[in-house]
C-alpha positions as CSV (number, residue, x, y, z in Angstrom):
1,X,0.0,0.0,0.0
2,X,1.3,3.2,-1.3
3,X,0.2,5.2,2.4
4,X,0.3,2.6,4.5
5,X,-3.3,2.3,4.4
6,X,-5.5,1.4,1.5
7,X,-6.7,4.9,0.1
8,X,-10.3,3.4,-0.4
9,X,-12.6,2.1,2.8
10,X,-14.3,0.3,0.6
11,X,-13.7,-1.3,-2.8
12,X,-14.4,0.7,-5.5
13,X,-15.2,-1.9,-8.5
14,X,-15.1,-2.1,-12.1
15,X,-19.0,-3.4,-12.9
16,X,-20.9,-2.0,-9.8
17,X,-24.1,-1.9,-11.7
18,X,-26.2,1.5,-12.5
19,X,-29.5,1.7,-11.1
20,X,-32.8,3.4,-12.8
21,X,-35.3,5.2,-10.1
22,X,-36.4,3.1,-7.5
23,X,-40.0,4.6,-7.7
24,X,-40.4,4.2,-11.5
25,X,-38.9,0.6,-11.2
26,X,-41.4,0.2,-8.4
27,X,-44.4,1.6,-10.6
28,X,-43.2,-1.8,-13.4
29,X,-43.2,-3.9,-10.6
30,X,-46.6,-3.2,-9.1
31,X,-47.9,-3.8,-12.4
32,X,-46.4,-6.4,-12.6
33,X,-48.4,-7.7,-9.3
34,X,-51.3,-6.0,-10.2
35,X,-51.6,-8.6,-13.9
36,X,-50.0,-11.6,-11.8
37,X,-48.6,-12.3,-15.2
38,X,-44.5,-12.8,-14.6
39,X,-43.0,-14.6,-17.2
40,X,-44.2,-15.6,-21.1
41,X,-44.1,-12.5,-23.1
42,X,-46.1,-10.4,-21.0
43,X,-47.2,-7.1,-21.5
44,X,-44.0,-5.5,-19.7
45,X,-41.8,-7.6,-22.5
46,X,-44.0,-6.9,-25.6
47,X,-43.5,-2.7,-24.1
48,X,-39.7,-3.4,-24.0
49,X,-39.6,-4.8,-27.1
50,X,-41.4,-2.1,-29.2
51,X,-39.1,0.3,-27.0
52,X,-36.0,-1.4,-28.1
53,X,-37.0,-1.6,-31.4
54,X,-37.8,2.4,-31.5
55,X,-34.7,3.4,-29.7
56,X,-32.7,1.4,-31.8
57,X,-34.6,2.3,-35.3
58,X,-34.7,-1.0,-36.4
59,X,-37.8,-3.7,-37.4
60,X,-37.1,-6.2,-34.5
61,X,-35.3,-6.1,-30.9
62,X,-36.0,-9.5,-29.6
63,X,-35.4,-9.2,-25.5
64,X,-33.9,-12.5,-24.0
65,X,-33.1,-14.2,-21.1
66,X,-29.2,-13.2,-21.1
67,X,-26.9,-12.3,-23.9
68,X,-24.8,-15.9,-23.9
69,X,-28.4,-17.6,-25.0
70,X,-29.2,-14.2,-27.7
71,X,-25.7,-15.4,-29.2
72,X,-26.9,-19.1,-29.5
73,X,-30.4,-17.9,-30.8
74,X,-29.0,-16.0,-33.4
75,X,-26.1,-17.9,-34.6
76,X,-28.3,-21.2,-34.9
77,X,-31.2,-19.6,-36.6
78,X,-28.8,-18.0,-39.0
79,X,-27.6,-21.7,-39.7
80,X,-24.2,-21.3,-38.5
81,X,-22.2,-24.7,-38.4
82,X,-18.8,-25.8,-39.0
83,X,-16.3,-23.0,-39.0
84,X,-17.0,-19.5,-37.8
85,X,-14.3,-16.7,-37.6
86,X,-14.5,-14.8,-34.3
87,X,-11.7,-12.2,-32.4
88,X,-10.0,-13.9,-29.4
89,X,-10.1,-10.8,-27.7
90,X,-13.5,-10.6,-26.5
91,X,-15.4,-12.5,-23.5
92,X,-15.4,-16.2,-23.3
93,X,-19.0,-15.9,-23.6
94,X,-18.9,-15.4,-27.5
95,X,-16.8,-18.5,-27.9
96,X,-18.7,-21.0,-25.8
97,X,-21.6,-19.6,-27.4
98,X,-20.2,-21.5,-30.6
99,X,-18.3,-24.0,-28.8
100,X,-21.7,-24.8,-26.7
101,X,-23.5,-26.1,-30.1
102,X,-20.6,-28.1,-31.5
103,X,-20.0,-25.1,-33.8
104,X,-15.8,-24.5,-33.9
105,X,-14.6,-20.9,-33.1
106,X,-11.5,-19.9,-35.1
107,X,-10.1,-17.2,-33.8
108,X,-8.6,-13.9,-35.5
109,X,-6.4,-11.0,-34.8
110,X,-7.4,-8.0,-33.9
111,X,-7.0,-4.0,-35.6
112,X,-4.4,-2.3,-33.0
113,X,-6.3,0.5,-32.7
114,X,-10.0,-0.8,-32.6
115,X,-9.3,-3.9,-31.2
116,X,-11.9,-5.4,-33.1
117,X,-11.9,-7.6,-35.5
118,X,-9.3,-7.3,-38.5
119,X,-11.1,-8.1,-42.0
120,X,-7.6,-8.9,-43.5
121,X,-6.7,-11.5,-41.3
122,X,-10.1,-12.6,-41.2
123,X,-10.4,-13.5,-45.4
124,X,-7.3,-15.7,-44.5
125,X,-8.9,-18.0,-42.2
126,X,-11.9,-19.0,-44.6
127,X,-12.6,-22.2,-45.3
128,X,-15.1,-24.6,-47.6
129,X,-16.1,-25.4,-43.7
130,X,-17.0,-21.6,-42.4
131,X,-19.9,-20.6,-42.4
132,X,-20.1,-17.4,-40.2
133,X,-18.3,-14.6,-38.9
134,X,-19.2,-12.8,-35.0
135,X,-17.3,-9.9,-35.4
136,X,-17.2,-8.3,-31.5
137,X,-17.6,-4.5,-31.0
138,X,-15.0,-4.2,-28.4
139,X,-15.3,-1.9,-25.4
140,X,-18.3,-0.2,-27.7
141,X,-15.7,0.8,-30.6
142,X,-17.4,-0.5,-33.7
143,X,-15.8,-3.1,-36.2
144,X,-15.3,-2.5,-39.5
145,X,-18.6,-2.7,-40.8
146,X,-18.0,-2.6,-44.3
147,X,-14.8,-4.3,-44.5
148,X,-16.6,-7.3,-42.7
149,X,-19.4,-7.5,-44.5
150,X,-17.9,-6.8,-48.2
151,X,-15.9,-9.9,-46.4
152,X,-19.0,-11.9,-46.2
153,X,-20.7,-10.9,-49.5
154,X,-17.3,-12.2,-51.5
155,X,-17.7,-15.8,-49.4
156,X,-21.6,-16.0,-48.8
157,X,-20.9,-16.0,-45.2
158,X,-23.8,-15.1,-42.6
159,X,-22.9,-12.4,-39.8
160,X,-24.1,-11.6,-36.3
161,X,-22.0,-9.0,-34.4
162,X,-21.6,-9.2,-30.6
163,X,-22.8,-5.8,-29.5
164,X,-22.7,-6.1,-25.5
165,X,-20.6,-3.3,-25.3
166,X,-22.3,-1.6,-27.3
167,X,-26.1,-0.6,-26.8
168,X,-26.5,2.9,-27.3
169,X,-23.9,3.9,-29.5
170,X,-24.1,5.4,-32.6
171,X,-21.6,5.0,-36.1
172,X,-22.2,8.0,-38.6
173,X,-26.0,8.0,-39.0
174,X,-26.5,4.3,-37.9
175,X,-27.2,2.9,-34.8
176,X,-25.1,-0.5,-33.1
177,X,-27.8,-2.9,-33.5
178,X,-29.1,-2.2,-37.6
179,X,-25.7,-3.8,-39.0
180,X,-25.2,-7.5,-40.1
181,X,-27.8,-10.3,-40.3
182,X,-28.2,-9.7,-36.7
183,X,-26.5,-8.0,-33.4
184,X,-26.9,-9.6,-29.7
185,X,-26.8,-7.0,-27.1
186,X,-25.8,-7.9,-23.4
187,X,-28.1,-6.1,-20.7
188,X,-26.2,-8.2,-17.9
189,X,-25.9,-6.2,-14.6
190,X,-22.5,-5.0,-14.5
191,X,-23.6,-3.7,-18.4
192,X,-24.4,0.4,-19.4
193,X,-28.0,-1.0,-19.6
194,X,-29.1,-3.6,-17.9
195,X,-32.3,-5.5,-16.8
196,X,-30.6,-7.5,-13.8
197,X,-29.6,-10.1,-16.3
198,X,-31.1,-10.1,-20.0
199,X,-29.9,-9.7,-23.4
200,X,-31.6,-9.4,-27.1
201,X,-31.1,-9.7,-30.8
202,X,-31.5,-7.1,-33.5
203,X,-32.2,-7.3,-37.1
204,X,-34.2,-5.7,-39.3
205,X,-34.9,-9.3,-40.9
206,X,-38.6,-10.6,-40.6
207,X,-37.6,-14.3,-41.6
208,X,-34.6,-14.5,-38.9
209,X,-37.3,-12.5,-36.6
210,X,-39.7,-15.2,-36.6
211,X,-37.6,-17.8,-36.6
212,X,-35.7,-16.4,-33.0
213,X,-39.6,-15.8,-31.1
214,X,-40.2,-19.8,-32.2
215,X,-37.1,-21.2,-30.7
216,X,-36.9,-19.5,-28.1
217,X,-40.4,-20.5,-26.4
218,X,-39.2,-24.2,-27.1
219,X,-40.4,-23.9,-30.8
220,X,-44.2,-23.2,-29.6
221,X,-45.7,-21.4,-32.7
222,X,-49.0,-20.5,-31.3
223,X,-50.9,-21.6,-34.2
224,X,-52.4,-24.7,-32.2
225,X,-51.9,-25.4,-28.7
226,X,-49.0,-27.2,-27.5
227,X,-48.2,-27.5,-31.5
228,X,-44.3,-27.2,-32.0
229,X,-43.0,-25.8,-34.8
230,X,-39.4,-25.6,-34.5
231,X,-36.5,-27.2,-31.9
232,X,-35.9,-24.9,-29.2
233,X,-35.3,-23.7,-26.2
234,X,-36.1,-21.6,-23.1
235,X,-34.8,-18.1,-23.9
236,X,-37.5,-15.6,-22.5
237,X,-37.3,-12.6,-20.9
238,X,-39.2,-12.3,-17.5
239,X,-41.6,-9.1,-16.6
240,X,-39.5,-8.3,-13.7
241,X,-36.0,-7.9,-16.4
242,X,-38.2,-6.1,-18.4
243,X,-39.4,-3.7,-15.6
244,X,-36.0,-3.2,-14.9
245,X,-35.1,-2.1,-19.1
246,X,-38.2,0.1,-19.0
247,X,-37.0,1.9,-16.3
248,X,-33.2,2.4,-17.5
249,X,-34.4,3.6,-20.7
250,X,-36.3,6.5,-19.0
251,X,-32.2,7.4,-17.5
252,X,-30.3,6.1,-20.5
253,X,-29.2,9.7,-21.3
254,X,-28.3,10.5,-17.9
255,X,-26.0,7.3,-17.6
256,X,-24.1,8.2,-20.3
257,X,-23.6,11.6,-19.3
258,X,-22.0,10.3,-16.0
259,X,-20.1,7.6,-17.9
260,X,-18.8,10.6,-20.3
261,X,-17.9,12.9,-17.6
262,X,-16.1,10.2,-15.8
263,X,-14.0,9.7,-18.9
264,X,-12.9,12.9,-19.2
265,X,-12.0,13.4,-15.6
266,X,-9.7,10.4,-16.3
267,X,-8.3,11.6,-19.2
268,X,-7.4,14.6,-17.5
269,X,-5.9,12.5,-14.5
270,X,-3.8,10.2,-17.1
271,X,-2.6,12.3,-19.8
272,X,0.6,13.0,-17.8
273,X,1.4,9.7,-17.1
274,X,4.3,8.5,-18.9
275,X,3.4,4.8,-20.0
276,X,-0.4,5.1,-19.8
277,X,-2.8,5.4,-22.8
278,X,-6.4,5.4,-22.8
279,X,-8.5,3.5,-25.3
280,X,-10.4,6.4,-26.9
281,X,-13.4,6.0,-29.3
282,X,-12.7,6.5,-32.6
283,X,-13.8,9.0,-34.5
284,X,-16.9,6.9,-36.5
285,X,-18.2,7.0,-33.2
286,X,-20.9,9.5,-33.3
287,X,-22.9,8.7,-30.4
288,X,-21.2,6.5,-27.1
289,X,-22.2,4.8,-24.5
290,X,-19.0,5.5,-22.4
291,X,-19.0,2.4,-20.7
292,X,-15.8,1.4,-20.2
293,X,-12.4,3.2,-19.5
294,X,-9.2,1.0,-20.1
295,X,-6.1,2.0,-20.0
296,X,-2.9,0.1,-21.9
297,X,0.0,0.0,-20.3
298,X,3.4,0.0,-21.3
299,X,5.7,-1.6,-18.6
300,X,8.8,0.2,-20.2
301,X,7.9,3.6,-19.9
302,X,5.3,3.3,-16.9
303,X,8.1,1.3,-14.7
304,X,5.6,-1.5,-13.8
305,X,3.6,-4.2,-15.7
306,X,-0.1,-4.3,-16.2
307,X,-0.4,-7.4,-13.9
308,X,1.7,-5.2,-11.3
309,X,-0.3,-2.1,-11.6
310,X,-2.9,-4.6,-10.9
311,X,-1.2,-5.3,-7.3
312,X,-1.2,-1.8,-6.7
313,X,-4.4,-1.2,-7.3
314,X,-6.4,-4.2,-5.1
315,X,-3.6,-3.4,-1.8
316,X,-5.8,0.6,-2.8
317,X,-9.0,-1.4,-2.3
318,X,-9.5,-0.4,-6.6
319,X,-10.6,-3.2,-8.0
320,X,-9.6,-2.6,-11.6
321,X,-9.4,-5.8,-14.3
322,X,-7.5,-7.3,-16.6
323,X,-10.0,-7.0,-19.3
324,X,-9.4,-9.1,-21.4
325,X,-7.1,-11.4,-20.4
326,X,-5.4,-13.6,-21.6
327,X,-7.8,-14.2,-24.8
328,X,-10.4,-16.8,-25.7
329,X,-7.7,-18.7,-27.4
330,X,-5.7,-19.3,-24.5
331,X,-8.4,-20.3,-22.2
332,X,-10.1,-23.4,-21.7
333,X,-10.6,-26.0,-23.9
334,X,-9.2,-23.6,-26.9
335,X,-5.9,-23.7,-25.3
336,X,-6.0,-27.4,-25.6
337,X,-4.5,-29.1,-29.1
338,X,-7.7,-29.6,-31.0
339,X,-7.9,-26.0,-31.3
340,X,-5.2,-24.9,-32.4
341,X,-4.5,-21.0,-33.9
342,X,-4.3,-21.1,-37.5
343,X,-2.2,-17.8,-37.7
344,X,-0.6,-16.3,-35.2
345,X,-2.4,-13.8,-32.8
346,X,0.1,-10.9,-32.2
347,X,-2.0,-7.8,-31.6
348,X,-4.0,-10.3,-29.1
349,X,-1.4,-11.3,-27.5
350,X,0.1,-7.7,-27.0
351,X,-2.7,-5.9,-25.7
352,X,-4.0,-8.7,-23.9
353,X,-1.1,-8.0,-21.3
354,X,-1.7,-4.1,-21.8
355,X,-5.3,-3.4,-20.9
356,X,-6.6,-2.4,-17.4
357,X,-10.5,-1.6,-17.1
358,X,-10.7,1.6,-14.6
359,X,-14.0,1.7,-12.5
360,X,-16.3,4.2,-13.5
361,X,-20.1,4.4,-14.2
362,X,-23.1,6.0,-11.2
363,X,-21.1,4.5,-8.2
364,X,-17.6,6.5,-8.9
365,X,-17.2,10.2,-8.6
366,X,-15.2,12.8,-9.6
367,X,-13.0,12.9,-6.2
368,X,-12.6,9.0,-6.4
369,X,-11.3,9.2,-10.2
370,X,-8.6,12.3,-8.4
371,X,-7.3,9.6,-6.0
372,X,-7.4,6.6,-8.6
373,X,-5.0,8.8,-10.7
374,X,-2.8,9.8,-7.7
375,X,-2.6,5.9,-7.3
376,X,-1.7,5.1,-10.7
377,X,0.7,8.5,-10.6
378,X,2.7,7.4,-7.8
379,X,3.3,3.9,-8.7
380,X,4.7,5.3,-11.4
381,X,7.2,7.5,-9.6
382,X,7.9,5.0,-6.9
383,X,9.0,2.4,-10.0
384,X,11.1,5.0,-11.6
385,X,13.1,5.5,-8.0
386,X,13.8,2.0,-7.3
387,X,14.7,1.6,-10.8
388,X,17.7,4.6,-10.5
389,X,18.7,2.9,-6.9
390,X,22.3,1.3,-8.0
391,X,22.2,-2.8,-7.7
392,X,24.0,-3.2,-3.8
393,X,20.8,-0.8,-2.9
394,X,17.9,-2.6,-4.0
């Protein structure tokens, strides 16, 4: 500990989860009592939905149960088999989500700057087997929409893009959400939005659309009682999840406002910092969620390592993370020998021991960002001291 004494009482988290009004959340939830209805597309769920679809301008925004199952949804109503071409630098989530239907994730590099997705690398890892690509919108910075899907057209390859990160932001005059065959959003709690635990699927596909609401009431279609249609699966959204996305949306633009000022306030803290960068949003970004601030650290210039920083930070009582570390591909079973890498993952592997996910959304403050950067300030100094100490003194 840099004083002796950790600088915060409490722990001060990366993912403490934002919280809509109680009393509008309470207003759901007594409706919810009041129709006794809880779970089955209720009338909380059908709301969410047509509010989702609105606020996202497209034709469908499918709430489900959590964005793992969306990802599984989507991918197998596309008809994704074989092969499908996916970053390692992303949550294990979108891997398994493959992995999980016998589908086989190969993994790609990422762009250094984005860290999403390279299209380049991507074109080399098709194969008569792929059928799909799940391009990942990484820490909200979009992929490279039309390098991806000119990609796609040249192979006749289906698309779905993992948009957890991403739910409210903006690229030019599109929203996340309208690209693709399909994008899954995450509305788990530690996410910008989030319904306790939930996620959904976007398209603007009426086919894909229907085929998503069969499977996942177990392939019910409605038509006939207790007539299935289609295999499925239990992916439904409860009213209570729902209460919780209606009530966020009415504070969506006041989240991001906090999650924006926060970011600034570090950037201000940081830019002085030899060795530390923040991951800015690029400049196609016309609208952002501000969800996450990570900073990349170079152990040269800063004087310490990422996973020493890291240390620091939890003997502070800041619980910062290494996100994401140390990519899908070396985690398991991908690390094992039946998945090998077909090319080499440098970028991954580089910034996968560079990122550090600073906390931030409603639960930080200005005056905790201050102290977070004196932190990451003094480590800094106190590395380049005992670095100049000669040998016999160390």
């Amino acid at each position: 500990m840099l004083g002796g004494v950790p600088a915060f009482a409490q722990p001060l988290h990366v993912g403490r989860p934002n919280l809509p009004s109680r009393r509008a959340f309470l207003t759901y939830v007594d409706q919810i009592f009041d129709s006794k209805w809880l779970t089955n597309s209720g009338p909380l769920v059908r709301r969410f939905e047509e509010e989702l679809s609105e606020f996202l301008g497209v034709r469908h925004c499918i709430p489900i149960c959590n964005g793992t199952i969306a990802l599984e949804l989507a991918t197998r109503a596309l008809g994704f088999r074989g092969e499908v071409i996916l970053p390692s630098f992303t949550f294990i989530a979108s891997a398994h989500s493959l992995q999980w239907q016998e589908m086989t994730p190969v993994f790609c590099d990422i762009d250094e700057e984005t860290l999403t997705l390279d299209p380049g690398m991507a074109e080399e890892l098709v194969t008569p087997l792929t059928s799909g690509i799940l391009p990942v919108h990484v820490y909200g910075n979009p992929c490279d929409t039309p390098g991806i899907e000119s990609l796609a057209a040249r192979h006749g390859l289906r698309v779905v893009y993992d948009a957890a990160h991403a739910f409210g932001n903006r690229t030019g005059a599109r929203p996340i959400g309208s690209f693709g065959d399909a994008e899954v959003f995450s509305f788990h709690a530690t996410k910008f939005f989030n319904t306790f635990e939930g996620g959904a699927v976007s398209t603007n596909d009426q086919g894909l659309a229907d085929v998503i609401r069969l499977m996942m009431n177990f392939g019910f279609g409605g038509v006939e009682k207790d007539r299935v249609d289609h295999l499925g699966t239990n992916g439904k959204m409860t009213e209570i999840c729902a209460a919780m996305g209606l009530a966020m949306l009415d504070c969506i633009d006041d989240i991001r406002e906090v999650n924006r000022l926060n970011f600034e306030e570090y950037r201000r803290g940081l830019e002085e910092i030899p060795g530390l960068r923040l991951v800015t949003p690029p400049a196609s970004l016309s609208e952002c969620n501000w969800q996450y601030v990570v900073a990349r650290v170079d152990a040269g210039r800063y004087g310490l390592s990422r996973d020493a920083l890291v240390r620091v930070l939890e003997a502070e009582n800041v619980l910062a993370r290494r996100y994401f570390y140390p990519g899908c591909h070396r985690m398991y079973p991908y690390s094992e020998r039946r998945h090998p890498a077909r090319l080499p993952l440098p970028v991954t592997e580089r910034v996968s021991a560079e990122v550090l996910s600073l906390p931030t959304g409603q639960s930080v403050g200005e005056a905790d960002i201050r102290l977070v950067c004196s932190i990451l300030r003094e480590a800094s100094a106190r590395a380049e001291r005992i670095r100049a100490l000669p040998m016999e003194g160390r």
